[in-house]
Structure formats: C-alpha cells, structure tokens
C-alpha positions as CSV (number, residue, x, y, z in Angstrom):
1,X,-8.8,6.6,2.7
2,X,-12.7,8.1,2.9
3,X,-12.1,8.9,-0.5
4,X,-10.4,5.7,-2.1
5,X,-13.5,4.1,-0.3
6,X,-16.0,6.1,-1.8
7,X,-14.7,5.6,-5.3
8,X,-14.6,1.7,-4.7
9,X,-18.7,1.7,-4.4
10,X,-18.8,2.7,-7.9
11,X,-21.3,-0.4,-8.5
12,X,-19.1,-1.8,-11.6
13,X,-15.9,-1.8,-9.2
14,X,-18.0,-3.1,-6.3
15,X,-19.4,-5.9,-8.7
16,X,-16.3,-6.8,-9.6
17,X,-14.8,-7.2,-5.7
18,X,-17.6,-9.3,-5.0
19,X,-17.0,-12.4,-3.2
20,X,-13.6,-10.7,-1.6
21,X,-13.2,-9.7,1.9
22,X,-12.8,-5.8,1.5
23,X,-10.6,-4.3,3.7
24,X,-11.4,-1.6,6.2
25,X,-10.0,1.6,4.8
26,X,-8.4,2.7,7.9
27,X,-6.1,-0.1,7.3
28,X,-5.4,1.2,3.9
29,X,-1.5,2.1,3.0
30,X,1.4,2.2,0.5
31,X,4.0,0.0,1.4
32,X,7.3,1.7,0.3
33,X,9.8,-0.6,1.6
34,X,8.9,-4.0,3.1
35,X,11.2,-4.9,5.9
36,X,10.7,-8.3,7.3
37,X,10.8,-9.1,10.8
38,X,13.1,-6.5,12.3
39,X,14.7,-6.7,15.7
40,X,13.4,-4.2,18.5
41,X,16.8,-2.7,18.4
42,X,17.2,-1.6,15.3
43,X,14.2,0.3,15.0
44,X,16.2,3.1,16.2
45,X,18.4,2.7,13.3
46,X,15.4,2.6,10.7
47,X,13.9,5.9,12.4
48,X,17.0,7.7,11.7
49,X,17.0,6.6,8.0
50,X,13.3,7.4,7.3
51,X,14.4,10.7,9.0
52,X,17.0,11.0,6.3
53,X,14.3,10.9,3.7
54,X,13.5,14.2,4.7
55,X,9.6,13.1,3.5
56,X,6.6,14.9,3.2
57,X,3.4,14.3,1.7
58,X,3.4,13.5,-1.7
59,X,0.3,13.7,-4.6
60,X,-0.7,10.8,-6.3
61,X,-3.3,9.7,-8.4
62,X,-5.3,6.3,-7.9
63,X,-5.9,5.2,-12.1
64,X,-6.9,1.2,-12.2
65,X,-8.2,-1.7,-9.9
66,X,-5.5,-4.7,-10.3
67,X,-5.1,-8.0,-9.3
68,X,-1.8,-8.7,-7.1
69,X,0.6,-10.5,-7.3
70,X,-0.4,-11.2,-10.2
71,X,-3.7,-11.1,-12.6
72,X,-4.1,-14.5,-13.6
73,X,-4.0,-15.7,-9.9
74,X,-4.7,-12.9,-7.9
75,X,-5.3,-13.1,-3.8
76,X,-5.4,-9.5,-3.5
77,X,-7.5,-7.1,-5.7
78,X,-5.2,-3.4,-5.1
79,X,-5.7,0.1,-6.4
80,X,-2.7,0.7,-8.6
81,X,-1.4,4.6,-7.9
82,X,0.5,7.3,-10.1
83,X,4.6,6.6,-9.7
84,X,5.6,9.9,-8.7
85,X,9.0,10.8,-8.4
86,X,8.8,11.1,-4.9
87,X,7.2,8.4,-4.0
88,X,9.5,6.1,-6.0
89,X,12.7,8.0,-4.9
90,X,11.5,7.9,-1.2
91,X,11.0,3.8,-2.0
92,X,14.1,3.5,-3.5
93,X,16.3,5.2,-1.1
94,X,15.2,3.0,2.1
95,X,15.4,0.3,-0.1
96,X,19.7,1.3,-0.4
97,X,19.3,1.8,3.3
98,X,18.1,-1.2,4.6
99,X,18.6,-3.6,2.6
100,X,14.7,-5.0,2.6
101,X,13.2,-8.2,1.9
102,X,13.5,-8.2,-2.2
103,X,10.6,-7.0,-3.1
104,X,10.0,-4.6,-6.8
105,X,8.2,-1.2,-5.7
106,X,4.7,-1.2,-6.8
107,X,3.1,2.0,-5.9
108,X,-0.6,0.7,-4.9
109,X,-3.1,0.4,-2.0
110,X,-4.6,-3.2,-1.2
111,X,-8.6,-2.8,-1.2
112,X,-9.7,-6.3,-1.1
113,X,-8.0,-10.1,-0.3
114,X,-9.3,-13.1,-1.3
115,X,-8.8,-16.9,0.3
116,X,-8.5,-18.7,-3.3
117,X,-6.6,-17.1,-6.5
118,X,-8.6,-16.0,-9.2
119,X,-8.3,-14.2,-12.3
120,X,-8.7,-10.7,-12.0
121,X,-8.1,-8.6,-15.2
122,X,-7.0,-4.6,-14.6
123,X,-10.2,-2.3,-14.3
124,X,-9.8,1.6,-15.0
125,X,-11.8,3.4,-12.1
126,X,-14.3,5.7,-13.8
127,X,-11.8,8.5,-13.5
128,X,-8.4,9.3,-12.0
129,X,-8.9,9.7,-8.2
130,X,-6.7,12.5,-6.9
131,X,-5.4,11.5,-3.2
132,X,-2.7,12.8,-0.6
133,X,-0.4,10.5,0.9
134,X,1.4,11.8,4.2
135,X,4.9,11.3,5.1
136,X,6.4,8.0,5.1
137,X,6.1,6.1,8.9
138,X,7.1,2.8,10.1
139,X,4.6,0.5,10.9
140,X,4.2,-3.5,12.9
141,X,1.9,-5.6,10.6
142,X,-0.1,-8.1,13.4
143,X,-1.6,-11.5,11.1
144,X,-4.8,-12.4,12.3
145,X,-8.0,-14.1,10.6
146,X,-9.9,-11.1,10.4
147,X,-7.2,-9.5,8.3
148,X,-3.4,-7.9,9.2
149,X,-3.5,-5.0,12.1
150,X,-0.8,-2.2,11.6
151,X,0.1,-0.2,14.7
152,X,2.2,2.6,13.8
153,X,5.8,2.8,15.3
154,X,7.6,5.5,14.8
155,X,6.3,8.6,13.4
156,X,6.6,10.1,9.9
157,X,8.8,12.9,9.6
158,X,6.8,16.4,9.0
C-alpha cells in the first residue's frame, strides 16, 4: 500500500486526482469477489470456501490510473493491476462458490472517489509498479461520510 501511495505523488498523477477525496492507503484492497450483505451465519460457510482456494500471495503489477465504473463518468479514480492467473482463477472460483452479487472481475485498487461523475481518461503511471498482494481474506465494508471502513473477518489462508 506504502508503495502504491508513493507512486500516486508522482505530480502528473497527483494533478490529475485533484479535486478527489484520496483514499487512505491502509484502506487500499482488491476486491475479488463482491458478496452483498451476507448473513452472520454463513460466514462459516464462506471461510471454508476461501479455504478451498488454497491462496497465497500472488505478484501483480499496478500499469494505469482509470476511471471506474466507467471513464466518461467516473466517481472513482482506481489503479488498474496486471490479471494474473491467479488472481483471476482465485476471483473466479468464489465467484462458482457463492454465487456473488454480478459483478465482472476487474483486477484494480480504488485510490481516489469523487461526489460528482467526471470524465477521467486512462493515465499510464510512469512505469509498471511491482506489488505483492497477500492471501485472499474476508472483509465487513462499514459506509460512512468520511469514506467505507473494512474490518477484516476471517483471516486469509497462509
């Protein structure tokens, strides 16, 4: 995350997330399979089928600065990342398993959220930023003014 942020104060990429609310990068994650509201009770279930994953960290590569959902009316400005195999087989595996909200895997990182759409074309970062991604974990997402709050729920699987 220290290294995603440092790479967003390049001063063309931090030019062109001004007037965005930035978001902290300890808040900073890959969704791989968005579930909805899920019932205390099944979280048992969902820990035994990111389990089955058998996950571990996978390598990635951040490449461009996007606009989500989409460029031409973008509320969230996100740092598009390498689809390794992994990554997309983990994503597409939980996806046969529990049946999420439909939703198309995007491998990216959101680094910035706007009130208002705008246009935001793709922006290559200067180079491609190497990064480590740990094992896939399950994770509340609290809404509140100041930005969503993730507290993490069950642990990834080492």
């Amino acid at each position: 995350a220290l290294r995603l942020a440092r790479a967003l104060d390049e001063p063309a990429l931090r030019a062109r997330l001004a007037g965005m609310r930035r978001i902290d990068p300890s808040r900073f994650h890959v969704t791989l399979c968005f579930l909805g509201n899920v019932a205390v009770d099944a979280l048992d279930f969902v820990h035994a089928e990111l389990a089955a994953l058998e996950a571990h960290g996978v390598a990635v590569e951040a490449t461009d600065l996007v606009g989500l959902p989409r460029a031409a009316a973008a509320r969230v400005a996100a740092v598009e990342l390498t689809p390794q195999a992994a990554l997309v087989a983990w994503a597409g595996q939980l996806a046969a398993r529990l049946r999420p909200a439909d939703r198309r895997f995007r491998p990216h990182v959101s680094v910035a959220r706007s009130r208002l759409p705008q246009h935001f074309p793709a922006m290559p970062l200067a180079a491609p930023l190497p990064l480590m991604l740990e094992a896939p974990a399950v994770y509340r997402s609290d809404l509140a003014a100041s930005g969503a709050r993730y507290l993490r729920l069950l642990p990834g699987v080492d």
